[in-house]
C-alpha positions in Angstrom: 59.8 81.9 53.0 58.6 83.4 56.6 56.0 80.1 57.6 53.2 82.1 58.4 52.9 83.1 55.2 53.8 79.8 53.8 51.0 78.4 56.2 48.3 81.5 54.2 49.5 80.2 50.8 49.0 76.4 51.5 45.8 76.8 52.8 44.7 79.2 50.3 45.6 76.0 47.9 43.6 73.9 49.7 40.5 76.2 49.5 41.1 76.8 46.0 41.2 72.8 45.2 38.0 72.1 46.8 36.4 74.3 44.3 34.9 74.2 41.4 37.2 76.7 39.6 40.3 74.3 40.7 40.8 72.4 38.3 41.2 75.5 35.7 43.6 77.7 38.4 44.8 74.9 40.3 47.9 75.1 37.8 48.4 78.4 37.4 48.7 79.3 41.3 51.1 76.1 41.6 53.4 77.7 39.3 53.3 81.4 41.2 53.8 79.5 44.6 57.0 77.5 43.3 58.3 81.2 41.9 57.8 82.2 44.9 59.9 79.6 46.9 62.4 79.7 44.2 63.3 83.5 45.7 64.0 82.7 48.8 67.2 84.2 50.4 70.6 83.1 49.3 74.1 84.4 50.3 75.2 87.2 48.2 78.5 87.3 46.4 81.7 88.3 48.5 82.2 91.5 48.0 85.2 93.6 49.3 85.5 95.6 52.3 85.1 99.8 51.7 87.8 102.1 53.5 85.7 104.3 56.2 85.8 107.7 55.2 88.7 110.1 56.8 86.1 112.1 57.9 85.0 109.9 60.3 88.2 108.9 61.9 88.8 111.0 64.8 92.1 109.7 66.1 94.1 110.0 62.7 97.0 108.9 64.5 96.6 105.5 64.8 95.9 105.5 60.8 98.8 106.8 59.3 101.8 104.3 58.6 105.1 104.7 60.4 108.8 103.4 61.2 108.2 100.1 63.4 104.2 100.5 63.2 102.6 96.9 62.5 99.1 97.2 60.6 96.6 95.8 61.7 92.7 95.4 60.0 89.6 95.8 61.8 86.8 94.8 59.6 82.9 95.4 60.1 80.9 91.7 58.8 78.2 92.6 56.8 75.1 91.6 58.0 71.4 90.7 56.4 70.0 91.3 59.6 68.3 94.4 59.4 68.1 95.0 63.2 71.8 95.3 63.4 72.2 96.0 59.5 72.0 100.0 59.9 74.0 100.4 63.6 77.2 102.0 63.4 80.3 100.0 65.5 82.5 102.6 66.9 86.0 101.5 67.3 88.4 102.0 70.1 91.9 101.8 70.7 93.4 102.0 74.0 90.4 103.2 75.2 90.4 106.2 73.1 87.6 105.9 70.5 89.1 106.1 67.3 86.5 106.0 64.5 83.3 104.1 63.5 82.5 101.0 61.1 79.0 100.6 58.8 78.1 97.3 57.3 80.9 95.8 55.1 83.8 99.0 56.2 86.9 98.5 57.3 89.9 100.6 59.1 93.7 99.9 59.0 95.2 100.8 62.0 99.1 101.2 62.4 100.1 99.7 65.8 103.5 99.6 68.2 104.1 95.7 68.2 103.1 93.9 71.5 99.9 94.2 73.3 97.1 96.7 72.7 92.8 97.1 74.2 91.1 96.8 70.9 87.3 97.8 72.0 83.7 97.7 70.1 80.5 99.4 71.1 77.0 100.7 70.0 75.1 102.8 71.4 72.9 99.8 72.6 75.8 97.7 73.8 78.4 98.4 76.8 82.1 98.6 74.6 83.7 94.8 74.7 87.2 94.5 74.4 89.7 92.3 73.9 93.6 92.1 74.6 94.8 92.2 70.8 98.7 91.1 70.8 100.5 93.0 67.9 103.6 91.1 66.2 105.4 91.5 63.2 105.1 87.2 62.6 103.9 86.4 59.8 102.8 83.0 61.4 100.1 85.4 63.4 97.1 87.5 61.1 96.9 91.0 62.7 93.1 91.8 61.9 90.2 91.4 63.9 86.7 91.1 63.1 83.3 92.6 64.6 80.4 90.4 63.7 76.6 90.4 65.8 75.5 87.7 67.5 71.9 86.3 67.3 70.8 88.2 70.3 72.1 91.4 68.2 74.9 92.3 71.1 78.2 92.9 69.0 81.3 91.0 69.2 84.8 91.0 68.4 87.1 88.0 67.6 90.5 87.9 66.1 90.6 86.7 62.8 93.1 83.4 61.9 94.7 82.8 59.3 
């Protein structure tokens, strides 16, 4: 519960018990105030990554699978934050922009092994990038993930296993 409005509903109770009618509501406003706190946010089941559209790829090269490719996931965190909720994340590879990821998408791409620019950008934020080795090892995860930081600037990290 926001505390300013936790700070309202506490000293409404206060006022309320210093009057006469307290002893009669007093109870019934306790109950509505601990509803209230009992709604508070809590983290909502996992749920699984969508596919972005085709529509929206415009590179559909480095989408479709091929002899010696190595795949590798980029996935789009979702987010409760509404400031950085409804942005769109647009995607590059090599420098060439490839597509664009809402809240909760991912995009498979299918990459030469060895070692690619994998780049993120808004269109608040300058594109960050990040050296993104592509192997075949199965001791190494090839996805990456672009999550918001709590100044809102976007970020990209490979992923672990």
């Amino acid at each position: 519960m926001p505390k300013c409005l936790y700070s309202h509903l506490r000293a409404a109770l206060l006022a309320l018990a210093a009057s006469s009618v307290a002893s009669a509501v007093a109870p019934a406003v306790t109950l509505s105030v601990a509803l209230l706190a009992g709604c508070a946010a809590t983290p909502a089941e996992p749920v699984p990554f969508k596919a972005v559209s085709a529509a929206r790829i415009i590179q559909p090269g480095y989408t479709e699978r091929g002899n010696g490719l190595v795949a590798v996931d980029v996935r789009r965190e979702r987010s409760r934050d509404v400031i950085v909720r409804f942005r769109d994340a647009l995607v590059y590879i090599d420098g060439e922009q490839v597509t664009d990821l809402m809240n909760g998408e991912h995009v498979v791409f299918y990459l030469s092994p060895g070692v690619h620019r994998i780049g993120v950008s808004t269109q608040f934020d300058p594109v960050v990038e990040m050296r993104f080795t592509v192997t075949a090892d199965t001791r190494y995860t090839n996805r990456a993930s672009i999550v918001f930081g709590e100044d809102h600037r976007i970020a990209l990290r490979r992923v672990a296993q």
